[in-house]
Backbone as CSV, one residue per row, in Angstrom:
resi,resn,N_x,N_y,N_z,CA_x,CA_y,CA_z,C_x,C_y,C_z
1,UNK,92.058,87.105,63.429,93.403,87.413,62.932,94.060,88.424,63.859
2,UNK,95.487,88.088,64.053,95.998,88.954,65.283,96.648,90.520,64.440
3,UNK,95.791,90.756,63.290,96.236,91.711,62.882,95.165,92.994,63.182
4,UNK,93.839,92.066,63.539,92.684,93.154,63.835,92.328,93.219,64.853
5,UNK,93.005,92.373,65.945,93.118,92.509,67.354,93.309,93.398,68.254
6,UNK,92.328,93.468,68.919,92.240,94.782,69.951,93.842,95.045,70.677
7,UNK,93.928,93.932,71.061,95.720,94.135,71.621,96.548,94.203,70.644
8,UNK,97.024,93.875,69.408,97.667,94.083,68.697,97.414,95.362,68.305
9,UNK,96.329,95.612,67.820,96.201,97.397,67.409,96.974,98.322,68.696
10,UNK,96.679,97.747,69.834,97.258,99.129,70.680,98.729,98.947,70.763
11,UNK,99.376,97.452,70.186,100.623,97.487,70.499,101.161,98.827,69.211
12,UNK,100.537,98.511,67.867,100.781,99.676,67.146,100.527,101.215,67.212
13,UNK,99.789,101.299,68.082,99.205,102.660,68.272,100.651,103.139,69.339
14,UNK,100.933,101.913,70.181,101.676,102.669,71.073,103.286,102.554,70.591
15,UNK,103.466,101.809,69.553,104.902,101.680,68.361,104.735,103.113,68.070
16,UNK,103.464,103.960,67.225,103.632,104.526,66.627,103.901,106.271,67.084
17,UNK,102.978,106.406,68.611,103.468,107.529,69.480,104.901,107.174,69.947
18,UNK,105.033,105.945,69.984,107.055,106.621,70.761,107.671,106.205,69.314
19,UNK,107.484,105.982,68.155,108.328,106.394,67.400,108.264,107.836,66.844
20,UNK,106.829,108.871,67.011,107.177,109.981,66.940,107.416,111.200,67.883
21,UNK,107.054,110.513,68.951,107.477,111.060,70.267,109.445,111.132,70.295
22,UNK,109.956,110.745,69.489,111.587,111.251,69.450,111.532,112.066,68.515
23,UNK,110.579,112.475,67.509,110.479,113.374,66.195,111.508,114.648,66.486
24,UNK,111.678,115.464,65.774,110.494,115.588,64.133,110.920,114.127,63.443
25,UNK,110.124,113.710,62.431,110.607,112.320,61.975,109.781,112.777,60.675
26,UNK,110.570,112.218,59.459,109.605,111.867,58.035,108.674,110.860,58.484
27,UNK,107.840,110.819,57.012,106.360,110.248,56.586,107.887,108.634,56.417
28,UNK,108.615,109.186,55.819,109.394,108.181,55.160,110.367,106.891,56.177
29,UNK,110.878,108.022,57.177,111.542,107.280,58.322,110.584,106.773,59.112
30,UNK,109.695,107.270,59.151,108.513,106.130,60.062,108.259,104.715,59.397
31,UNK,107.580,105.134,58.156,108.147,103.570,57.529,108.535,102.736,57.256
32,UNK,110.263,103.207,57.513,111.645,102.298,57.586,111.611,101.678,58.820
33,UNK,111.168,102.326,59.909,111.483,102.016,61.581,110.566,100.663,61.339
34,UNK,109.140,100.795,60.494,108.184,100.336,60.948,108.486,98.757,60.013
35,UNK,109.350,98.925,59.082,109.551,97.755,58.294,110.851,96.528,59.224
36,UNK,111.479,97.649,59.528,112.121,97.116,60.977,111.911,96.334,62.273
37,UNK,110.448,96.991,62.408,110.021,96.584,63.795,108.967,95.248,64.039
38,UNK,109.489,94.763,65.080,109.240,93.406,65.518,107.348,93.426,65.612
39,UNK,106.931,94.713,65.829,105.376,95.137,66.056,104.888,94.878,64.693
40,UNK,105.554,94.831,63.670,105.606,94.914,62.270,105.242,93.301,61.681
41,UNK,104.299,92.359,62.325,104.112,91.056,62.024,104.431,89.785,60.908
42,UNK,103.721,91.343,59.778,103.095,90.961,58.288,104.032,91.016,57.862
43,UNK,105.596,91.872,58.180,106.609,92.199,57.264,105.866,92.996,56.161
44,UNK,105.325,94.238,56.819,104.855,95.162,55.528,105.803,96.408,54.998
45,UNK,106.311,96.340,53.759,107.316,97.406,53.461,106.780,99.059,54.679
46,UNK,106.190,99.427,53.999,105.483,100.820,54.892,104.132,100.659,55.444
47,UNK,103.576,101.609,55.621,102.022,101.367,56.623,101.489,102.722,55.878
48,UNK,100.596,101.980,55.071,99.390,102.023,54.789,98.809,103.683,55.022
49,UNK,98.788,104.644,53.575,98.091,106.131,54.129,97.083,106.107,54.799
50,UNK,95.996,105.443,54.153,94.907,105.749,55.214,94.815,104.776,57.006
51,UNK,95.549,103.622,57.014,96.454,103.006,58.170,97.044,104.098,59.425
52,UNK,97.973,105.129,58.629,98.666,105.968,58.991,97.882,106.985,59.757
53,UNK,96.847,107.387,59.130,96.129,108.381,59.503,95.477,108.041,60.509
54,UNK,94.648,107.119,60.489,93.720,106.522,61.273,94.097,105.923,62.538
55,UNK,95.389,105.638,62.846,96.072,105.464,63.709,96.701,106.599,64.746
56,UNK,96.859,107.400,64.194,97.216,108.962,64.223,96.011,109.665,64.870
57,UNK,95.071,109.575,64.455,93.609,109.698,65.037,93.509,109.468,66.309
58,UNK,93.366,107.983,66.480,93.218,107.530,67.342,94.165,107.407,69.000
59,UNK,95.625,107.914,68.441,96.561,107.953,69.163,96.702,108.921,70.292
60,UNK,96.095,110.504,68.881,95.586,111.750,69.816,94.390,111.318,70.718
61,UNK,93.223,110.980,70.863,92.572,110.408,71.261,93.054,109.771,72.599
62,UNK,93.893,108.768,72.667,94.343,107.832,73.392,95.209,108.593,74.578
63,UNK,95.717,108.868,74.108,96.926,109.837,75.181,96.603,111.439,75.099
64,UNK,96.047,111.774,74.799,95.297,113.327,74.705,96.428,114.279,74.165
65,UNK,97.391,114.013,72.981,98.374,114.647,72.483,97.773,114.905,70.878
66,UNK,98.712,116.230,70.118,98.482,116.915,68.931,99.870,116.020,68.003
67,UNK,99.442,115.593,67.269,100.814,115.080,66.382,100.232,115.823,65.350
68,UNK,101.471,116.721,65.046,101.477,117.890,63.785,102.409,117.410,62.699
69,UNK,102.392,118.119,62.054,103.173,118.053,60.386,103.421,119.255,59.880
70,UNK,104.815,119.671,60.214,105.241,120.905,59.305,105.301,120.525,58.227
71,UNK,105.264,122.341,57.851,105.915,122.349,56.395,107.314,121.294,55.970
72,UNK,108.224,120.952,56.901,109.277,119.792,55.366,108.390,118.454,55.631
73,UNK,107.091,118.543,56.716,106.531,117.328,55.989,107.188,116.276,57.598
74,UNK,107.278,116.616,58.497,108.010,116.113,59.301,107.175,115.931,60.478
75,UNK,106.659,114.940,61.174,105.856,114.479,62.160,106.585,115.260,63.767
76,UNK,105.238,115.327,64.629,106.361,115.692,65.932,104.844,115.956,66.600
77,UNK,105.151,115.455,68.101,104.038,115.829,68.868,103.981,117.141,69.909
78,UNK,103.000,118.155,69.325,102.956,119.223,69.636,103.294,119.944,71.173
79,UNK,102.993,119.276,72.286,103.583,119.129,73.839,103.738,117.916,74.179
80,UNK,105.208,118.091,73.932,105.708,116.506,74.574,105.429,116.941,76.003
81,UNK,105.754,118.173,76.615,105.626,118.022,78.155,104.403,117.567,78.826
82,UNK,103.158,117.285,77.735,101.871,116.339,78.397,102.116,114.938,78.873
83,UNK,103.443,114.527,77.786,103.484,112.925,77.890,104.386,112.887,79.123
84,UNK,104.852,114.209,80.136,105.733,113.768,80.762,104.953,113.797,82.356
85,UNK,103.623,113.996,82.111,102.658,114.369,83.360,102.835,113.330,83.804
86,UNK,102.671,112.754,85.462,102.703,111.780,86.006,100.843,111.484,86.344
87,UNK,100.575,110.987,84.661,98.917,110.932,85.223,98.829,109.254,83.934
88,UNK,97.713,108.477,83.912,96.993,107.288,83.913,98.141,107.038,81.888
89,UNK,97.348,108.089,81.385,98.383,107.937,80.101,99.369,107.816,80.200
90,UNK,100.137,108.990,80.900,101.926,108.780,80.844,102.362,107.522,81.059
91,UNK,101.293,107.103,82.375,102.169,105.822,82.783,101.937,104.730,81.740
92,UNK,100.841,104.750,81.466,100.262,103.135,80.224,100.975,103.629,78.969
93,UNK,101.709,104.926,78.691,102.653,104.666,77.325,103.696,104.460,77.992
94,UNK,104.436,104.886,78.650,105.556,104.438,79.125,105.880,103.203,79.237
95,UNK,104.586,102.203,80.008,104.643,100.715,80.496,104.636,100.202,78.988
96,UNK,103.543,100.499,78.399,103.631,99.522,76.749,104.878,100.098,75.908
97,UNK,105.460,101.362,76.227,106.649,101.462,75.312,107.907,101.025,75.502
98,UNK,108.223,100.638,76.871,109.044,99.914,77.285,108.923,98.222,76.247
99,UNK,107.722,97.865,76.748,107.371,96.354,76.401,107.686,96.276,74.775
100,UNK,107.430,97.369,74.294,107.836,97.564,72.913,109.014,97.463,72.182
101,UNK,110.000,98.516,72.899,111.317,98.313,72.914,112.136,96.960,73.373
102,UNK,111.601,96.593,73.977,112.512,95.036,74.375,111.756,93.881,73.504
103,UNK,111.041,94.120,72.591,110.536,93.191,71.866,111.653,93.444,70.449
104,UNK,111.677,94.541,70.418,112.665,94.455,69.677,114.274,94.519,70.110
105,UNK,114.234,94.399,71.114,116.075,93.850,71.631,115.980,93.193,72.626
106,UNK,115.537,91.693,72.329,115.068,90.904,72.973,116.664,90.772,73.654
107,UNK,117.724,90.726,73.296,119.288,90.594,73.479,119.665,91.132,74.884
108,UNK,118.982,92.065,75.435,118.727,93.180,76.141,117.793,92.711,77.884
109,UNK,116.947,92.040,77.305,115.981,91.366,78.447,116.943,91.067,79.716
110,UNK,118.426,90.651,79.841,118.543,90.587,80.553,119.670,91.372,81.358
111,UNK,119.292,92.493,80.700,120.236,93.741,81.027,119.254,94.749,81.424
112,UNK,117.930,94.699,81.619,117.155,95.551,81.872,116.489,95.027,83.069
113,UNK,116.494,96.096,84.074,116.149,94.628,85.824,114.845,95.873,86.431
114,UNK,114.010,95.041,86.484,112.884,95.711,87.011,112.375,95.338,88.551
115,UNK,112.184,96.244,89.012,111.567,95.585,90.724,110.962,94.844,91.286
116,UNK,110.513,93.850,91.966,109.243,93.212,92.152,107.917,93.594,92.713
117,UNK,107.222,93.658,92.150,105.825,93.940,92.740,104.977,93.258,93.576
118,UNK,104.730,93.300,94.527,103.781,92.360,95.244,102.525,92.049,94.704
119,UNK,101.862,90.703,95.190,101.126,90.030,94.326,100.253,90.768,94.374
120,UNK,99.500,92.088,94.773,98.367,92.837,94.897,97.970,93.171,93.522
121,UNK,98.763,93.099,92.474,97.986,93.468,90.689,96.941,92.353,90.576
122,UNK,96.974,91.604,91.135,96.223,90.354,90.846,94.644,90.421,90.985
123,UNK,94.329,91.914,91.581,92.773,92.040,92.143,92.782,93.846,91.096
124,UNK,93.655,94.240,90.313,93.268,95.475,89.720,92.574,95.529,88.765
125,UNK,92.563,94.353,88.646,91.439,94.217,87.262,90.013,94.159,87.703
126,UNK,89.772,93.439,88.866,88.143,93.237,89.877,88.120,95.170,90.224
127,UNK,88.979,95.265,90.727,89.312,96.584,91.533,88.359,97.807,90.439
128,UNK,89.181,97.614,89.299,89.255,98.986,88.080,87.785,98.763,87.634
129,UNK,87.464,97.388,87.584,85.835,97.480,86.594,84.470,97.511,87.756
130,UNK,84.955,97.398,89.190,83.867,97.464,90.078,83.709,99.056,90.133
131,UNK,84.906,100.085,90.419,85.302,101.371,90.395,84.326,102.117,88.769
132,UNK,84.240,101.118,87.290,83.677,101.837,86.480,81.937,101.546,86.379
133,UNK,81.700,99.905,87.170,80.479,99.619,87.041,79.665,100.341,88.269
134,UNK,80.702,100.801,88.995,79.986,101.196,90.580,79.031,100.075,91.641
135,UNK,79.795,99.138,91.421,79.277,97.871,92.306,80.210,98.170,93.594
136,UNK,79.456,97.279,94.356,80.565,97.038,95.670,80.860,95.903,95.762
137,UNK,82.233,95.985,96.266,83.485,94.680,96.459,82.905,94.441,97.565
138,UNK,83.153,92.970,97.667,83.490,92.118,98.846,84.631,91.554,99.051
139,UNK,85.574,91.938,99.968,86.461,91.858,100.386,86.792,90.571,101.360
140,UNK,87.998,89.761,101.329,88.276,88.735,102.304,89.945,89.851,102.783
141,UNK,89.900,90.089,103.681,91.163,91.170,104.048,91.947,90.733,105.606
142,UNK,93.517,90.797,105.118,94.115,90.614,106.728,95.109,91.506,106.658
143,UNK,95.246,92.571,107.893,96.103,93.628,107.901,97.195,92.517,108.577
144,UNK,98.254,93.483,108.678,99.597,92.523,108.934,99.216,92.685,110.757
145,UNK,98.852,93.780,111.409,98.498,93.347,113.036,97.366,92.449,113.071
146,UNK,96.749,92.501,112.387,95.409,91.294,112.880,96.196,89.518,112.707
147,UNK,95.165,88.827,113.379,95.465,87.539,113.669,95.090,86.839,112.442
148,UNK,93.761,87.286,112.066,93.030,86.579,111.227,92.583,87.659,110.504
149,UNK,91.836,87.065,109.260,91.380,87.879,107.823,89.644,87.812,107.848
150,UNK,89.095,89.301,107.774,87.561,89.548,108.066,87.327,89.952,106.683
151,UNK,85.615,89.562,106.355,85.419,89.344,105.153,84.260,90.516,105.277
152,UNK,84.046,91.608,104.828,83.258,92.811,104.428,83.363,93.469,103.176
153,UNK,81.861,94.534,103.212,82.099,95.024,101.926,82.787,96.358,101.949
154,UNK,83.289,97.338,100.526,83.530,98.044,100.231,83.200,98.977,99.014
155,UNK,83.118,100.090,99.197,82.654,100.765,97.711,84.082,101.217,97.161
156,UNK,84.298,101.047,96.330,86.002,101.841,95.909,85.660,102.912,95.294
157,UNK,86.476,103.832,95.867,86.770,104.921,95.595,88.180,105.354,94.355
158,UNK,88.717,104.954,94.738,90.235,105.047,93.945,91.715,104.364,94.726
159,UNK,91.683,104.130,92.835,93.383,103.548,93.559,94.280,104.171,93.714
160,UNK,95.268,103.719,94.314,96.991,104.583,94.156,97.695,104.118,94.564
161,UNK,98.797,103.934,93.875,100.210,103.074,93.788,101.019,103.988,95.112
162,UNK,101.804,103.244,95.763,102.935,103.576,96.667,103.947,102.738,96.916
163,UNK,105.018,102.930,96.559,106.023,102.226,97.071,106.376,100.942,96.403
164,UNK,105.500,100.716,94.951,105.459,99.832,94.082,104.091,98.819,94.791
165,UNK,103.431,99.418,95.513,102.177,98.351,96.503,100.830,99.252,95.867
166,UNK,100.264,98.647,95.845,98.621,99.198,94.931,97.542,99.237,96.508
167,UNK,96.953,100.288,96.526,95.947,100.277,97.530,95.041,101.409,96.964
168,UNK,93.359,100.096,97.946,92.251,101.054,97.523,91.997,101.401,98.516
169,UNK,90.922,103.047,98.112,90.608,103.856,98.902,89.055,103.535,98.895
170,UNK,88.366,103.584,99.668,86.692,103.234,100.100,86.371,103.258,100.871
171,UNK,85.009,103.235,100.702,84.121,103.479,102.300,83.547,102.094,102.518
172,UNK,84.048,101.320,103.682,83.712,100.578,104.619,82.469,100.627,105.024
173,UNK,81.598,99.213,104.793,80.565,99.359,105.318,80.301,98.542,106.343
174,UNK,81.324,97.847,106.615,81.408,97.483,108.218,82.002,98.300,109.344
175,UNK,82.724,99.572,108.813,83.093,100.517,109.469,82.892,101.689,109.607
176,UNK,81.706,101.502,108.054,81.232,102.955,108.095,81.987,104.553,108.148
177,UNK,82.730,104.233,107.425,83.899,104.991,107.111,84.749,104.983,106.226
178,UNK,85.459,106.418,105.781,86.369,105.879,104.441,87.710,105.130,105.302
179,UNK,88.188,104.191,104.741,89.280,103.482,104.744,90.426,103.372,103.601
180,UNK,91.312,102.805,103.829,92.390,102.250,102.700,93.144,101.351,102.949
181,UNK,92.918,99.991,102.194,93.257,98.701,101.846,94.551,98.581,100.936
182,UNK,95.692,98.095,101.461,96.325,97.488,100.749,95.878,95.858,99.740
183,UNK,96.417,96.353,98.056,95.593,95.079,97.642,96.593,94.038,97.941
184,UNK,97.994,93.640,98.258,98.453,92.614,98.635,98.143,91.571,99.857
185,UNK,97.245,92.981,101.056,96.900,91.946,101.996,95.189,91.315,101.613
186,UNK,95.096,91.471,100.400,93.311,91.196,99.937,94.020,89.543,99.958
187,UNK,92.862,88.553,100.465,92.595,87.083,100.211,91.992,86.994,99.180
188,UNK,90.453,86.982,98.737,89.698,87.568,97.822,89.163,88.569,98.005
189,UNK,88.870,88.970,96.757,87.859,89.737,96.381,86.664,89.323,95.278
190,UNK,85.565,90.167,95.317,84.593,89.594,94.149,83.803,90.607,94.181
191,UNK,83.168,90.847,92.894,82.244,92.218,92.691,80.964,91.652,93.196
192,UNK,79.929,92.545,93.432,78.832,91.964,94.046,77.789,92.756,93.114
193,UNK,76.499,92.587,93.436,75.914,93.524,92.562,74.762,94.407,93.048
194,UNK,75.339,94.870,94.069,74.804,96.076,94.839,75.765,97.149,93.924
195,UNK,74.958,98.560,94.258,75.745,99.280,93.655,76.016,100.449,94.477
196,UNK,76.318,101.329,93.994,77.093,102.274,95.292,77.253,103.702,93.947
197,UNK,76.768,104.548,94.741,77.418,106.290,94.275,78.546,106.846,94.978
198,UNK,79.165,107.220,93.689,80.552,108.151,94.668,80.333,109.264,95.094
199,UNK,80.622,109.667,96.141,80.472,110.763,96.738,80.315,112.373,96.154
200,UNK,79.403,112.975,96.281,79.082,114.141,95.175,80.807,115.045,95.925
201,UNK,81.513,115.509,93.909,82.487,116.328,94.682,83.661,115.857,94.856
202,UNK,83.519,114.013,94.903,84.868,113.207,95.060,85.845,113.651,94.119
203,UNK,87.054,113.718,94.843,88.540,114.022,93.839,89.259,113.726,94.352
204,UNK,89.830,112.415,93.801,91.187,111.360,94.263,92.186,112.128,94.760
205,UNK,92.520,113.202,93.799,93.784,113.874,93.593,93.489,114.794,94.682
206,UNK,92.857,115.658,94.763,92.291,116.671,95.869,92.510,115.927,97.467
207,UNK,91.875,114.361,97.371,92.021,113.740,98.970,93.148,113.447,98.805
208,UNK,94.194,113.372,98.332,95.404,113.018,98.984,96.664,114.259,98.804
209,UNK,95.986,115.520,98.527,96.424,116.427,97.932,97.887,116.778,98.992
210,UNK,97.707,116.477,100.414,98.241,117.267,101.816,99.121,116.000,101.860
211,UNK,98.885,114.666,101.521,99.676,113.602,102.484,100.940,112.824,101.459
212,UNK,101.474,112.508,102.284,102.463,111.524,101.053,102.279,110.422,101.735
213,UNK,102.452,109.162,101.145,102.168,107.874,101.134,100.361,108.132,101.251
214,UNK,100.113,107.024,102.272,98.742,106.286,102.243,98.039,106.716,103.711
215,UNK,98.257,107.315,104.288,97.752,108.011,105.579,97.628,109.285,106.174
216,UNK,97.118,109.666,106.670,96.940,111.350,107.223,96.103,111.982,106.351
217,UNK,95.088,111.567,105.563,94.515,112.627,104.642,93.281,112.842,105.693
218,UNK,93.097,112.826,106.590,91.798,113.367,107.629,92.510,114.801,108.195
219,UNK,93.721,114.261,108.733,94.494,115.858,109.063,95.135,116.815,108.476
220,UNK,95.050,117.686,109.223,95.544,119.119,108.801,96.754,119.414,108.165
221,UNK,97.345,119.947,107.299,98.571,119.986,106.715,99.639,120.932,107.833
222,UNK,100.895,120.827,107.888,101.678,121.467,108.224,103.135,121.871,107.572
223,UNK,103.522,123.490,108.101,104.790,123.238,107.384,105.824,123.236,107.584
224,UNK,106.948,122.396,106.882,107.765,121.860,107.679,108.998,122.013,106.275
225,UNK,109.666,122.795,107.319,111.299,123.294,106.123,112.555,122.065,106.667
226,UNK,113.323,121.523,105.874,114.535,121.058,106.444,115.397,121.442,105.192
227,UNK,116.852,120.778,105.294,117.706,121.375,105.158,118.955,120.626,104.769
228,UNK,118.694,120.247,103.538,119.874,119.151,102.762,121.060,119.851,101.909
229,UNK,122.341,119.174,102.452,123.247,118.920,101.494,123.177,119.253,100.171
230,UNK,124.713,120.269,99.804,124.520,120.472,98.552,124.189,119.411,97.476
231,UNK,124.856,118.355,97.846,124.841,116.803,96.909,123.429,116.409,96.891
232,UNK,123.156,116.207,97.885,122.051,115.908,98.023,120.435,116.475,97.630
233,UNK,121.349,117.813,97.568,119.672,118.672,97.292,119.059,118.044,95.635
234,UNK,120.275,117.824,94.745,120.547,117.398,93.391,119.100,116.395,93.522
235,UNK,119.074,115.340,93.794,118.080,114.481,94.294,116.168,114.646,94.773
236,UNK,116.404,115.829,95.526,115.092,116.644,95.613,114.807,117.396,94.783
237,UNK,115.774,117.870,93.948,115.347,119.341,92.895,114.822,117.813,91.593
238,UNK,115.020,116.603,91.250,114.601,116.386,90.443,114.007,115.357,90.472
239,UNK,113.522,114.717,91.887,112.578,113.625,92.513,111.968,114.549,93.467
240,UNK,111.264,115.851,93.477,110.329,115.861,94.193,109.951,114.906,95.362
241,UNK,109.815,115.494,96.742,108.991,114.589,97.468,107.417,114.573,97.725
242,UNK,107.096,115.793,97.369,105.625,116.387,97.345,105.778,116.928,96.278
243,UNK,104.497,117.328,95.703,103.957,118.530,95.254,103.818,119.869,95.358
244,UNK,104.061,119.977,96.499,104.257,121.341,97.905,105.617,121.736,98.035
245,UNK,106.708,120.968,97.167,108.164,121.388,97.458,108.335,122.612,96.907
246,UNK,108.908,123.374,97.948,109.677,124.628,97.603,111.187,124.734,98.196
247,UNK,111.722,125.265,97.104,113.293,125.559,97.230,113.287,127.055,97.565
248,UNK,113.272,127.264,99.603,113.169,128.486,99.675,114.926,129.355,99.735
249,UNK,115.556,128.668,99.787,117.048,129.264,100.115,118.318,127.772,99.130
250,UNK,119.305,128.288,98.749,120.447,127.577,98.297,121.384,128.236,98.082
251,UNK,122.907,127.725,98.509,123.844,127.958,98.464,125.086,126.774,97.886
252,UNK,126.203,126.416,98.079,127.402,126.019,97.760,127.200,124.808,98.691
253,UNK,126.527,125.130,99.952,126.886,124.119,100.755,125.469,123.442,100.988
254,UNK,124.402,123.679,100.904,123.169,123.393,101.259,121.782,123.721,100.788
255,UNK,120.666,123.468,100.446,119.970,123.825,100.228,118.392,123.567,101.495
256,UNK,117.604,124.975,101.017,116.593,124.317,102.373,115.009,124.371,101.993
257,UNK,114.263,123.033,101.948,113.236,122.869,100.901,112.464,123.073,101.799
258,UNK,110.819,123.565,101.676,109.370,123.977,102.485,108.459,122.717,102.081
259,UNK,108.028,122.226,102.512,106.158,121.730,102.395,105.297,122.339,102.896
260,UNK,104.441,122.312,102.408,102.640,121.640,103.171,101.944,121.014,102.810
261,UNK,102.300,120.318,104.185,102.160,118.415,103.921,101.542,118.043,105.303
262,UNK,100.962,116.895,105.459,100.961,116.025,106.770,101.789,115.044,107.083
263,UNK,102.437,115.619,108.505,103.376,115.092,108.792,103.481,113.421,109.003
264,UNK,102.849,112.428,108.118,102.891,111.014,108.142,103.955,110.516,108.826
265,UNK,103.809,109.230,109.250,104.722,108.060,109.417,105.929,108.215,108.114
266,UNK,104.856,107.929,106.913,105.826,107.504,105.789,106.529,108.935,105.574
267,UNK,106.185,109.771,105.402,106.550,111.312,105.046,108.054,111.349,106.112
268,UNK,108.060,111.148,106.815,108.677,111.171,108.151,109.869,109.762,107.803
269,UNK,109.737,108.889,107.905,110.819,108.049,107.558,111.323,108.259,105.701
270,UNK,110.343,109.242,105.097,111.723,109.385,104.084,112.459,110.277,104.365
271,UNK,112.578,110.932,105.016,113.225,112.212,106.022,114.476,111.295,106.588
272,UNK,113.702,110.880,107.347,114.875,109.598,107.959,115.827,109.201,107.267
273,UNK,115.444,108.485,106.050,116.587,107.883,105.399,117.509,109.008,104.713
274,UNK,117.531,109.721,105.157,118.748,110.883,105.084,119.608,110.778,105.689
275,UNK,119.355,110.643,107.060,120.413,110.532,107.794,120.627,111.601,108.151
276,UNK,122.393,111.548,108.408,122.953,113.180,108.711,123.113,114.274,107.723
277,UNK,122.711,113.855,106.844,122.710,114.819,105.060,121.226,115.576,105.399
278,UNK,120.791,115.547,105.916,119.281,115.966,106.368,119.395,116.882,107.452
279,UNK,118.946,117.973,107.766,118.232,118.181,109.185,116.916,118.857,109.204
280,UNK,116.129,118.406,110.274,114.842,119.148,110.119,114.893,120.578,110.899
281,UNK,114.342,121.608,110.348,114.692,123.067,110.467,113.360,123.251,111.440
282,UNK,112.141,122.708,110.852,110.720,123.326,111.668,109.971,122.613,111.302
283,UNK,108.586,122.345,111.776,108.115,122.527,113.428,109.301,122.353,114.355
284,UNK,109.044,122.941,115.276,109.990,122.094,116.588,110.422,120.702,116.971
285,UNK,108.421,120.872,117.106,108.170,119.474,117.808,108.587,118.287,116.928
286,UNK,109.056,118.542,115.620,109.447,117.583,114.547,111.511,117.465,114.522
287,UNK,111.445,118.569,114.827,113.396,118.588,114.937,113.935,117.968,116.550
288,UNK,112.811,118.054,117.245,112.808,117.682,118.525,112.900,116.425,118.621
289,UNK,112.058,115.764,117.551,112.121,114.317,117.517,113.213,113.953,116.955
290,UNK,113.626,114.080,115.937,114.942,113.932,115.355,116.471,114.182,116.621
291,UNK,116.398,115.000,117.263,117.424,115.510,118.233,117.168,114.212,118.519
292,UNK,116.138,113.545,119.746,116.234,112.434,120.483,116.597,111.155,119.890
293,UNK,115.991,111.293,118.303,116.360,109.699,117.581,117.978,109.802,117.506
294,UNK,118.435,110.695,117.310,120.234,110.989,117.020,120.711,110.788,117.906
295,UNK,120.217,111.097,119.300,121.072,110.931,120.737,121.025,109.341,120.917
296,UNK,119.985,109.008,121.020,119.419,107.196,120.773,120.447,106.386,120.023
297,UNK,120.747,107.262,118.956,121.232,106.162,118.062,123.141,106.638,118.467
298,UNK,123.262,107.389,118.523,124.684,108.254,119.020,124.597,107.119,120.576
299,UNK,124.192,106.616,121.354,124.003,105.989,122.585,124.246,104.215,122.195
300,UNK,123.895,104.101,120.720,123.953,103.064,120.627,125.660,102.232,119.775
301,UNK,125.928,103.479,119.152,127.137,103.230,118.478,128.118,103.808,119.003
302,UNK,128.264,104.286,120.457,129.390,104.727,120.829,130.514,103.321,121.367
């Protein structure tokens, strides 16, 4: 019965954190929402006290949040600013609460436009349970410079999304080295049943702590100030480009943000797409480059 269904239960679990995630809310208005809602199968007037609870339970549990009850009796989750962390929960309530909401304004589906993803989700499921069983992948892989696609193994380490593209991090055992695979250029993959230990000490978050995008985490961090537009700063003060951003100076006309970061490819062309609303202040050897790309391109549009 799709009422005791593992997926159906979480569609309610996750109805029931974003309907009190807008709280404070009654015992009573939750009920109404819930007699309302399309998640709501059975057409059940209210949900069930011990239903209620037990769900509630499990919710804290699920997303690692406190749903309290004052005194008028009024639901509300104790730090919403947990649900706003950019970590594994935030994102899986967000993704199922979306899916939630357009189930009930189905009217809507085509007023709501989402990006495309490249076919690389298609191996996160091999990816996520080799990563919990600690097997190693075998990989069929073609980078976009190679001619052809070489078939080796890998231990995964961790994933991480960029740019809407999913890539794993692992140690190569045809290269004997850590690497990182984009999963869109994977042919196959398949778990094998060798098994593999992660590295004593490993921390996803820690190795990519210095780099933005998917490269430079072997090198050294550097720091590097530039120097945006008042309009523009608007944009960095509330999309972050690092973690490392600092707003060391602002005025009327400009503001001028710090990292320490490695100076990537990718790090470096989001710089770029600034344009002239941008300038890079320091290293040198980094404003230096910029001087010559401007003369280049000033050479080309005159």
């Amino acid at each position: 019965m799709r009422k005791s269904s593992t997926a159906y239960l979480f569609e309610c679990y996750i109805w029931l954190v974003n309907t009190i995630a807008h709280g404070p809310i009654s015992r009573e208005a939750i009920d109404d929402k819930w007699a309302r809602s399309s998640v709501n199968v059975f057409n059940m007037d209210s949900i069930p006290e011990t239903t209620f609870h037990r769900w509630r339970n499990i919710v804290e549990l699920l997303f690692d949040v406190t749903i309290k009850c004052n005194s008028d009796r009024m639901y509300y989750i104790e730090d919403m600013n947990g649900m706003d962390c950019v970590d594994w929960r935030s994102r899986m309530f967000n993704l199922f609460a979306v899916n939630t909401i357009l189930k009930d304004c189905k009217n809507l589906r085509d007023q709501i436009l989402f990006e495309p993803v490249p076919s690389g989700e298609r191996f996160l499921t091999t990816t996520i349970e080799a990563m919990r069983d600690k097997c190693v992948l075998k990989v069929t892989y073609q980078g976009f410079s190679k001619e052809k696609a070489t078939t080796f193994l890998v231990e995964p380490y961790c994933l991480k999304m960029y740019k809407l593209r999913w890539y794993l991090l692992g140690f190569s055992h045809g290269l004997d080295k850590i690497r990182i695979y984009s999963l869109d250029r994977i042919q196959s993959m398949e778990q094998t049943a060798q098994k593999y230990k992660l590295p004593k000490g490993f921390d996803a978050e820690a190795y990519f702590k210095h780099t933005f995008g998917v490269s430079g985490m072997e090198l050294p961090p550097q720091t590097i100030e530039i120097r945006v537009q008042a309009f523009e700063a608007n944009y960095f003060r509330t999309l972050p480009l690092h973690d490392s951003q600092t707003e060391v100076e602002r005025n009327e006309d400009y503001s001028v943000f710090k990292y320490t970061i490695v100076p990537t490819f990718e790090f470096i062309q989001e710089l770029r797409r600034q344009g002239a609303k941008l300038e890079v202040l320091s290293p040198q050897w980094l404003r230096d480059d910029f001087g010559k790309e401007a003369a280049a391109l000033l050479n080309i549009y005159k």
